[in-house]
C-alpha positions as CSV (number, residue, x, y, z in Angstrom):
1,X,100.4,116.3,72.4
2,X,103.7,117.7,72.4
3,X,105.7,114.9,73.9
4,X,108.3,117.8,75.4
5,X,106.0,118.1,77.7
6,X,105.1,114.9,79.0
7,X,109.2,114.9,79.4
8,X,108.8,118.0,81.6
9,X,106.2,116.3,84.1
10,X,108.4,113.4,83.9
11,X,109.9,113.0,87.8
12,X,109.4,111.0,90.5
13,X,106.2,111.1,92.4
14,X,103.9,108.8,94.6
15,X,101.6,106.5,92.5
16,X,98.6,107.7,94.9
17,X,97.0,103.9,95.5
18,X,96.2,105.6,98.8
19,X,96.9,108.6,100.7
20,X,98.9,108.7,102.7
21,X,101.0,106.3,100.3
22,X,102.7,103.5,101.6
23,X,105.9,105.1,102.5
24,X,104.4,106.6,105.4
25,X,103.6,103.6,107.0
26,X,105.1,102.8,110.2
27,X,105.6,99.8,112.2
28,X,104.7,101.3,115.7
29,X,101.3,100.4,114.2
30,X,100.6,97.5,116.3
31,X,97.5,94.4,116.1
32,X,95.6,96.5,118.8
33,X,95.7,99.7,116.8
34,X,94.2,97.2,114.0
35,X,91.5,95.6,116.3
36,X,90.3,99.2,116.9
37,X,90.5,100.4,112.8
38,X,88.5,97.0,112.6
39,X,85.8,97.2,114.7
40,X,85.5,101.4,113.8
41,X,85.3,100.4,110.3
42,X,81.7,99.6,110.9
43,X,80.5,102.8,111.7
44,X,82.9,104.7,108.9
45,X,81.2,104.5,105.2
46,X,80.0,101.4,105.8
47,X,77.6,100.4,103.6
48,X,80.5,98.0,101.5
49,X,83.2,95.4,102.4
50,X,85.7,94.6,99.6
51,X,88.3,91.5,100.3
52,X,91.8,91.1,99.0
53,X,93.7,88.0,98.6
54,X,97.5,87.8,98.2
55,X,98.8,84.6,97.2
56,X,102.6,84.8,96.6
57,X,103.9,82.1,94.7
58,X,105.1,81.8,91.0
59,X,106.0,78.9,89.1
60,X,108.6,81.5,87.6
61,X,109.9,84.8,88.4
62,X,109.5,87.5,85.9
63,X,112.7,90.4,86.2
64,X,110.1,93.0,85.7
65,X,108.2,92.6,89.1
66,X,107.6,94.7,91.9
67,X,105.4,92.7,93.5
68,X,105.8,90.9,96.7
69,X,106.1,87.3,95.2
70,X,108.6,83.8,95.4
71,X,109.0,80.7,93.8
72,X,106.0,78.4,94.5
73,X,107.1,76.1,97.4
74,X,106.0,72.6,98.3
75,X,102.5,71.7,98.1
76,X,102.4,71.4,101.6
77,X,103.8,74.8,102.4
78,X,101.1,75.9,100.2
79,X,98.1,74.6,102.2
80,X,99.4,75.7,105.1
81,X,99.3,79.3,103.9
82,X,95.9,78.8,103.0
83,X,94.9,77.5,106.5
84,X,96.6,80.5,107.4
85,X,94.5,82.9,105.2
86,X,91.7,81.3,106.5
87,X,92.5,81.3,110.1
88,X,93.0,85.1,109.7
89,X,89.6,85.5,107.8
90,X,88.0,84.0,110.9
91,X,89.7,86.3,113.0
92,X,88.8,89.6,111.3
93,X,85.7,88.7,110.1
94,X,84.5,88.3,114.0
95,X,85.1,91.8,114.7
96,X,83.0,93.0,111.0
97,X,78.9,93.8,111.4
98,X,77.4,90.9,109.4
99,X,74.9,92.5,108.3
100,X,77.3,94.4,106.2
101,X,77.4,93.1,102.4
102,X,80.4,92.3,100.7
103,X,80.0,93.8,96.9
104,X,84.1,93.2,95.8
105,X,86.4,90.4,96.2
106,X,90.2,90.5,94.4
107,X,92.6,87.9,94.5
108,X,96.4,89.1,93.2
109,X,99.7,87.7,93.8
110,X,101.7,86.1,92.8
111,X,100.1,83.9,90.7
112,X,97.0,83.0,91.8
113,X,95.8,80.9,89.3
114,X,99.1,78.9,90.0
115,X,98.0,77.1,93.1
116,X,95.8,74.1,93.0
117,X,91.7,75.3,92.7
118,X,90.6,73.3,95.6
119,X,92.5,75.5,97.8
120,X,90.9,78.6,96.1
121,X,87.8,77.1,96.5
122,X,88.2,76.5,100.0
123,X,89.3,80.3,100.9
124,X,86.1,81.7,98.7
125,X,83.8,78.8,100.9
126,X,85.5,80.6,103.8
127,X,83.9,84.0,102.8
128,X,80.6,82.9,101.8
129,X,80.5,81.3,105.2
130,X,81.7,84.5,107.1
131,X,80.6,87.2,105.0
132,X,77.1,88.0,103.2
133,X,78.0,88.5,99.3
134,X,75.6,91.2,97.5
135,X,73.7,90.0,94.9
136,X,75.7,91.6,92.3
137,X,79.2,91.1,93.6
138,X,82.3,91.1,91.8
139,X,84.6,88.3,92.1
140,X,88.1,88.8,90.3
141,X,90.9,86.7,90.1
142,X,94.5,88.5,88.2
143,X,95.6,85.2,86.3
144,X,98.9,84.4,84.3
145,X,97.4,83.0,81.2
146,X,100.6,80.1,80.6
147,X,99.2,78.3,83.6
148,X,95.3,78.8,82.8
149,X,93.5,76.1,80.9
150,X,89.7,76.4,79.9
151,X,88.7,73.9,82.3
152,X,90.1,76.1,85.3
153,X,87.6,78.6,83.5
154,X,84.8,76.5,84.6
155,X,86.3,75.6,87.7
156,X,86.1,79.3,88.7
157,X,82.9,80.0,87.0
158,X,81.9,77.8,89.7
159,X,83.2,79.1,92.6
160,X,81.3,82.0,91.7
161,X,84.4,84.2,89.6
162,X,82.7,86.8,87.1
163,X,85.8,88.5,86.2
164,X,88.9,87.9,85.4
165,X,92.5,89.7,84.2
166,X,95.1,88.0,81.8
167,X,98.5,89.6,82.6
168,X,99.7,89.2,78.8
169,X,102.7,92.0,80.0
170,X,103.7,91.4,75.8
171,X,102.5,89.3,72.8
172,X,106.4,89.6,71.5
173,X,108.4,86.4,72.4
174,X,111.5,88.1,72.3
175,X,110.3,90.7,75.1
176,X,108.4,88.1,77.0
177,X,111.8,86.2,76.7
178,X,114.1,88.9,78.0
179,X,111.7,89.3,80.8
180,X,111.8,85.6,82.0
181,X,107.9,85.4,81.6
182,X,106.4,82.4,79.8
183,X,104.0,82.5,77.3
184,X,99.9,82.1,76.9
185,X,99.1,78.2,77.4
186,X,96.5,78.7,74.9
187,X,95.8,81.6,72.3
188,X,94.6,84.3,74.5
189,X,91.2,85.3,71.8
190,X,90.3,81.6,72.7
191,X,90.6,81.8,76.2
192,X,89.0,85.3,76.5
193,X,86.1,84.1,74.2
194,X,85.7,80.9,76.4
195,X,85.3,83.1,79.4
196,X,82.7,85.4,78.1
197,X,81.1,82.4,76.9
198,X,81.0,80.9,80.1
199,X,79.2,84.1,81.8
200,X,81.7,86.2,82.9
201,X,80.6,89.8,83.1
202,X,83.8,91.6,82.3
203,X,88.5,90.1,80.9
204,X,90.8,92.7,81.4
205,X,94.0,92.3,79.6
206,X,97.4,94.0,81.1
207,X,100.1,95.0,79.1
208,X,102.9,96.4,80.5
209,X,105.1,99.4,78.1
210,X,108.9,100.7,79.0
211,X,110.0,96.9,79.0
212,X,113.3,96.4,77.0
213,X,113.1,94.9,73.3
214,X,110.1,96.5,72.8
215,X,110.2,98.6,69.1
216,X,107.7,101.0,68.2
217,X,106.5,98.0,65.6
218,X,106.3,95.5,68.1
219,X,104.4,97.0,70.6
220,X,101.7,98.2,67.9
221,X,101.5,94.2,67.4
222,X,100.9,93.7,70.6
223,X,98.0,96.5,70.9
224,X,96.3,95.5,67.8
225,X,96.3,91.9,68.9
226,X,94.9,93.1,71.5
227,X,91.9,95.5,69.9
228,X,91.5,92.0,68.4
229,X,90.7,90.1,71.2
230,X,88.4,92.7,72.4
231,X,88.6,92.3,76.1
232,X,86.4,94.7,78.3
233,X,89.3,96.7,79.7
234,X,92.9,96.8,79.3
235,X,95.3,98.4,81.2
236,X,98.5,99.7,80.1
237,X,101.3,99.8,83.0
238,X,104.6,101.9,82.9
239,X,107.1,100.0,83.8
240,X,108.7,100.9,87.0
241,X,112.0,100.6,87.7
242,X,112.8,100.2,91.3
243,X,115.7,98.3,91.2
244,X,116.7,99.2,95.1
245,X,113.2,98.1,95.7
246,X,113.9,95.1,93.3
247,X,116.9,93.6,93.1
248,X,115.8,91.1,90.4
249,X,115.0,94.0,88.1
250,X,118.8,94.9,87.8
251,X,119.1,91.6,85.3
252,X,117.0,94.0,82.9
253,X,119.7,97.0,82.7
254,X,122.1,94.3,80.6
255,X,119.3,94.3,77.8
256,X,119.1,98.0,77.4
257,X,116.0,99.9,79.0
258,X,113.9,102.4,76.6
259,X,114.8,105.7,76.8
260,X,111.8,108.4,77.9
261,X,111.5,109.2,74.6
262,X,111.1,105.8,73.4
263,X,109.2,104.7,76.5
264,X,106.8,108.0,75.5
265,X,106.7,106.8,71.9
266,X,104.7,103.7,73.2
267,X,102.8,105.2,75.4
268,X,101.7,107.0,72.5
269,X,100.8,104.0,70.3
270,X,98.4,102.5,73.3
271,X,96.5,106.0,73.9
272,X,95.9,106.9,70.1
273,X,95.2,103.3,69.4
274,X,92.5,102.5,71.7
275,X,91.0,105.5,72.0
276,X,90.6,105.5,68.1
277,X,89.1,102.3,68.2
278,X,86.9,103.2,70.7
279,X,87.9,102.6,74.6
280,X,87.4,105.2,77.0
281,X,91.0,106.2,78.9
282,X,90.5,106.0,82.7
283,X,92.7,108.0,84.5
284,X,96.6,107.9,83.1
285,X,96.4,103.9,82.1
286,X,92.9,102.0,82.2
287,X,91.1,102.0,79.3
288,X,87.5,100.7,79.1
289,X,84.7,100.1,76.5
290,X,81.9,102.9,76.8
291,X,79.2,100.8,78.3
292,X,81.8,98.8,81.0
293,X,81.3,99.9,84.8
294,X,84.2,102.2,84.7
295,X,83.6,104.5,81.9
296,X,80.2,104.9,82.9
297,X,81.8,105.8,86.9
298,X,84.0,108.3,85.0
299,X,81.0,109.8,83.2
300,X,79.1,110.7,86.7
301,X,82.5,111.3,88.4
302,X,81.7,108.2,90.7
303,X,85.5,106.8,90.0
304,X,87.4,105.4,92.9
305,X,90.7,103.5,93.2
306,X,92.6,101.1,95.4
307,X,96.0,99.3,95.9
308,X,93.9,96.9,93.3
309,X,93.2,99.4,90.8
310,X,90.0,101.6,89.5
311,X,86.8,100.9,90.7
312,X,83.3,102.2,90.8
313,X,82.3,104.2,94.4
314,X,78.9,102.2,94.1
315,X,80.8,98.3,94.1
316,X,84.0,99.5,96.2
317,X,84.3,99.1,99.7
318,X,86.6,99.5,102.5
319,X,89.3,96.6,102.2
320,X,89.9,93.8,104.4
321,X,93.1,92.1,103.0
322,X,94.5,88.4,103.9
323,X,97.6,87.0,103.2
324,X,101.2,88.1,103.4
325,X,101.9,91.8,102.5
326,X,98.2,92.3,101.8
327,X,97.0,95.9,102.7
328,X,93.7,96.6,104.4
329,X,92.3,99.9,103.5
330,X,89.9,101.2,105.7
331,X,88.6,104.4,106.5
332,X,90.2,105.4,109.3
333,X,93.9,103.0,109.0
334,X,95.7,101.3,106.7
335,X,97.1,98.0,107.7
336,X,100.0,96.1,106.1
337,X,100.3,92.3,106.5
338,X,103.9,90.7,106.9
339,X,105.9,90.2,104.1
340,X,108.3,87.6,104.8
341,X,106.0,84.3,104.2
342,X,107.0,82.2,106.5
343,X,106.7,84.3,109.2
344,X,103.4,85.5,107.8
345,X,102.1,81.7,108.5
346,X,103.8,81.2,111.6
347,X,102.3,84.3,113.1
348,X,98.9,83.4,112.1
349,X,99.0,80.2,113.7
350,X,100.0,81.8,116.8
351,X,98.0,84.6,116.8
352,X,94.7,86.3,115.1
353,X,96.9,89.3,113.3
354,X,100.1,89.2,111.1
355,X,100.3,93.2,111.1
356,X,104.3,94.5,110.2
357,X,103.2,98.1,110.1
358,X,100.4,100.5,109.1
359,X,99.0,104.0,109.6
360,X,96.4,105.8,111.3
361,X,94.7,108.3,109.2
362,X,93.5,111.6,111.2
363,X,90.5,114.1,110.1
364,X,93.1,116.3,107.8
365,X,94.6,112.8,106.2
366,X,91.0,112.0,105.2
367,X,90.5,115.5,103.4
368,X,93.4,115.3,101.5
369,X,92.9,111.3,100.8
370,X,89.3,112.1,99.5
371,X,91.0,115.6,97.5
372,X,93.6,113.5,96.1
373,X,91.3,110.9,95.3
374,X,88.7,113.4,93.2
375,X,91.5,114.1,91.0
376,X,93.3,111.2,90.3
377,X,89.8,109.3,89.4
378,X,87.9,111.7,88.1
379,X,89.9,114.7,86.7
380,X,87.9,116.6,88.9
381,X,88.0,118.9,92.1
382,X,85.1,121.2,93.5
383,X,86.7,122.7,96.1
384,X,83.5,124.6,98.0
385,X,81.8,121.0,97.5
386,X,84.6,119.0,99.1
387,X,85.1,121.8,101.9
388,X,80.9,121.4,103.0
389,X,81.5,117.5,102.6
390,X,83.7,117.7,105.2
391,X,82.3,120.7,107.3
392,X,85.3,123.0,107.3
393,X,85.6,126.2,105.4
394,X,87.0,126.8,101.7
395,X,89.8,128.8,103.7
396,X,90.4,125.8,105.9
397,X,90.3,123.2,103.1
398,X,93.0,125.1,101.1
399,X,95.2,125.7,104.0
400,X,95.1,122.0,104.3
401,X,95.9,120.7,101.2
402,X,98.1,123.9,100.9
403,X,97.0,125.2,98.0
404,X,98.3,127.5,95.8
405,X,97.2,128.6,92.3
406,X,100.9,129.4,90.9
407,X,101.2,125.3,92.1
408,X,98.6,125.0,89.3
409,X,100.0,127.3,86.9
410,X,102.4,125.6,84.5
411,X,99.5,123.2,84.3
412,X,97.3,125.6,83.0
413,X,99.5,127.7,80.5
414,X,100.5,124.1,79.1
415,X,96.3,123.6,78.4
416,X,96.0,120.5,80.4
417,X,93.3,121.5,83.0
418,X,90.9,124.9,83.6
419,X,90.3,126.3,87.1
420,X,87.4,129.2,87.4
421,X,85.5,129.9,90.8
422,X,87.9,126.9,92.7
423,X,86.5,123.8,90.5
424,X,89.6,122.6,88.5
425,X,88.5,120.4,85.9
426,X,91.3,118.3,83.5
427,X,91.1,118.1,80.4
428,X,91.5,114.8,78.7
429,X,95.6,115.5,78.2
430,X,95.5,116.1,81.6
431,X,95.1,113.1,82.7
432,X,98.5,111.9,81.4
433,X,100.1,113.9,83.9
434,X,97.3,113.4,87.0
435,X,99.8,112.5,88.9
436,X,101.9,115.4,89.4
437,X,98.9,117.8,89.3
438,X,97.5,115.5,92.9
439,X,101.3,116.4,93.6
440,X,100.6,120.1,94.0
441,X,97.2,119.1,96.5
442,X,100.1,117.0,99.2
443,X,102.4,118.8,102.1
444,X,103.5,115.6,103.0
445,X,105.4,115.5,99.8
446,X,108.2,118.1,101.9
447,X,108.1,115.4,104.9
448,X,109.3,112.1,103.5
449,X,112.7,110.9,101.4
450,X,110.8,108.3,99.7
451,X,111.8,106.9,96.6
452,X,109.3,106.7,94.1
453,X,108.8,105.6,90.3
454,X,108.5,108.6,87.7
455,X,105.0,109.8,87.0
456,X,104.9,108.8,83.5
């Protein structure tokens, strides 16, 4: 592919975890408005229930994230955010039908492999005894792998864990050093070969690309140590530089970030690489052996995604999240937790909620969310099928999204997607740009100032 072009798409644009994205959320969402979304969530697609768990410490900050995080505090601070977590699992799970099954469980951060087990194993004892867990449920935690040892493996084995991702971010010491991040405790094919060993149905790896020191021969080290290891998916993040978001990633200017041609040159290396050894891409950075979940979702356009990534529509559920800065997604609202950590705690132990802001979706929000959705996960749009799911008219569902084939246009004459008879279908360079082409399906683009990371 003509990299002039992925240059030409490169400009800033929402990253489309959910629709609306999180710049639209407001803080005159208040814990009633969230009781309501709660207890309406039962009668809105309500078949699934997926949890979230933020933990946000770190032993050590890394420059290079955007996630909501600090230094891990005292060990007493940290089991009183866990009684916290659990006091507020108690809370929402009162207002959830229990006969509802819970097929997905994510724990992020953070670091949450950083904390001590017994307090993991205390929250997941928490959901077993408020929630039922489907037979085939997936447990995940997102682990840094210089604080994992192989008896933590077992440890979470035990508490029921089936899957879990290594945030290797680089295999070169130099990058890994410029971005304050520590390396593997233990060579990552041994851990990753312990873990499937020990049961576990799927290990991600994430690599992160558009970081500074990394050369064109570095980073197709790092991919072919990865092919190596042979993990079940691995994702390849763009770096996203948000310094006004995060102040911390300023420290990262001194060393010189890539350039968009260079940060396009590794892009590059990741796709041709794994797709010539034999992963399947999943949407603009997942990739995923043929038989793994995902690929197979892709196949029968059964895709999904959340603020924790891609997912399959049959496991995913609406999410319930706990902990500071954890987002529920639910059908009908979105629900942000507070961010500030202390205050996250001290609410809890004052009240059943910790909600800062949040958004309540109406009927149009939905039919763009699911339009958006359709083509972010699965390249894919019918527009008369979307238009009956939803009992409105093609007419009506186009004025809504405000459609307009010239939006589509440029996409077209550059051969990156078809459209005949209103089903737009992108092709597999397409989805290197999927981003921008859900841009042309969203009015509320005109309506906001956000900022937002470029789209590639």
């Amino acid at each position: 592919m003509n990299s002039d072009i992925l240059i030409k798409y490169n400009k800033p644009g929402p990253r489309y975890t959910s629709y609306p994205p999180a710049t639209f959320f407001n803080e005159k969402f208040t814990s009633d408005d969230f009781r309501k979304s709660l207890i309406a969530s039962n009668e809105e697609q309500k078949d699934n229930i997926s949890l979230y768990v933020h933990i946000p410490f770190c032993p050590r900050l890394c420059y290079f994230c955007g996630c909501n995080t600090s230094h891990f505090q005292s060990k007493e601070f940290v089991e009183r955010y866990i009684d916290a977590v659990i006091k507020e699992i108690n809370s929402v799970s009162a207002y959830i039908d229990k006969k509802r099954k819970v097929t997905q469980i994510h724990w992020g951060g953070g670091t949450p492999n950083s904390i001590p087990l017994n307090l993991v194993e205390k929250v997941m004892n928490a959901f077993k005894s408020e929630f039922i867990l489907a037979e085939k449920v997936e447990i995940a935690m997102e682990c840094n792998p210089a604080y994992l040892d192989f008896e933590h493996i077992d440890k979470l084995a035990n508490m029921s864990f089936n899957r879990l991702s290594l945030g290797i971010q680089d295999f070169d010491i130099n990058v890994l050093n410029i971005i304050n991040r520590s390396s593997s405790k233990h060579p990552v094919g041994e851990l990753v070969k312990y873990m499937k060993d020990s049961g576990f149905d799927g290990v991600n790896i994430d690599l992160i690309y558009g970081l500074p020191g990394q050369t064109e021969k570095s980073f197709i080290n790092t991919i072919e140590r990865t092919i190596d290891i042979s993990p079940d998916r691995i994702v390849t993040f763009s770096y996203a530089h948000v310094p006004w978001f995060k102040s911390a990633q300023k420290i990262l200017e001194k060393s010189g970030l890539p350039s968009a041609e260079e940060k396009l040159s590794l892009f590059f290396i990741a796709l041709n690489t794994l797709t010539q050894k034999g992963y399947i891409q999943i949407g603009m950075d997942h990739y995923a052996k043929p038989g793994d979940d995902l690929s197979v979702a892709l196949n029968n356009k059964m895709l999904h995604r959340n603020f924790q990534g891609y997912c399959t529509k049959k496991t995913t559920g609406q999410v319930y999240g706990f902990g500071a800065t954890s987002i529920s997604q639910l059908n009908g609202a979105y629900t942000q937790n507070i961010k500030n950590i202390t205050k996250y705690v001290e609410t809890i132990e004052k009240s059943e909620f910790a909600v800062e802001r949040g958004y309540n979706l109406s009927d149009i929000d939905k039919i763009r969310r699911d339009v958006i959705d359709e083509i972010m996960c699965n390249g894919y749009l019918n527009m008369p099928a979307m238009a009956s799911e939803h009992s409105v008219s093609l007419g009506e569902l186009k004025n809504i999204v405000d459609y307009s084939p010239e939006k589509l246009q440029s996409f077209i004459d550059d051969d990156l997607l078809t459209l005949n008879n209103d089903i737009l279908q992108l092709k597999p360079l397409g989805f290197l740009v999927v981003r921008n082409i859900a841009m042309a399906f969203d009015p509320l683009l005109k309506d906001t100032n956000a900022h937002y990371s470029k789209t590639v």
